[in-house]
Residue, then its C-alpha position, 0 to 999 in steps of 0.5 A: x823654864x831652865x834646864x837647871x830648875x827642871x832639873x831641881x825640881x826632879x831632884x826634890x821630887x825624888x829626894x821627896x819619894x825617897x824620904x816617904x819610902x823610908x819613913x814608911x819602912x822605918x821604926x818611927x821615934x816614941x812619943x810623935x807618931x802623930x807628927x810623923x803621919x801628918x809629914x807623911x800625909x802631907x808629903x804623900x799628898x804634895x808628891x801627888x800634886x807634883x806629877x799630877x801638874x807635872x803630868x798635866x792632869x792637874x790645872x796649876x790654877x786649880x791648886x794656885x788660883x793666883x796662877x789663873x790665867x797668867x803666862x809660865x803658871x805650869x812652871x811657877x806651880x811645879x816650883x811652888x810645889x816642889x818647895x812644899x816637897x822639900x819642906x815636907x821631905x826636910x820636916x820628914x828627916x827631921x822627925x825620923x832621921x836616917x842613918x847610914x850614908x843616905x841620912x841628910x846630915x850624910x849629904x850634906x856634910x863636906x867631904x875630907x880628904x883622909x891622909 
């Protein structure tokens, strides 16, 4: 695994933690509190999966059985589940958004020069 893929991954990881404490902590939008605790289940469970292969305590193949017994399975799980990380974080921010300059628009918005 490349050091640029190690490092996206620990980027979504912590992306992802980041977005779970803030929501847990957050007044969560009127009418879809469902939603949102699923999101933050699912996004409270993955993080789990992550270090849990990360860390070695999880067989990869014992959440991605296609991955049994095939060469680089450590890499190609902690990609997998670091997709569902940033998805879930994604799903997350969408259903209570952030304000301030940590919200995703925030990061994701092209700085300008002011004159």
């Amino acid at each position: 695994m490349t050091a640029a893929a190690i490092l996206a991954q620990s980027d979504a990881a912590g992306h992802g933690q980041a977005v779970l404490d803030r929501v847990k902590k957050a007044e969560w939008p009127a009418g879809n509190g469902r939603q949102v605790a699923e999101a933050l289940w699912s996004l409270h469970d993955i993080l789990g999966i992550y270090d849990g292969i990360l860390n070695e305590v999880i067989d990869p193949a014992a959440e991605f059985p296609e991955l049994a017994h095939q060469d680089g399975a450590l890499e190609r799980a902690l990609a997998m589940v670091a997709e569902d990380v940033s998805a879930w974080a994604a799903e997350l921010d969408r259903l209570v958004p952030a304000r301030g300059p940590d919200s995703l628009q925030a990061r994701t918005r092209p700085q300008t020069a002011r004159p």
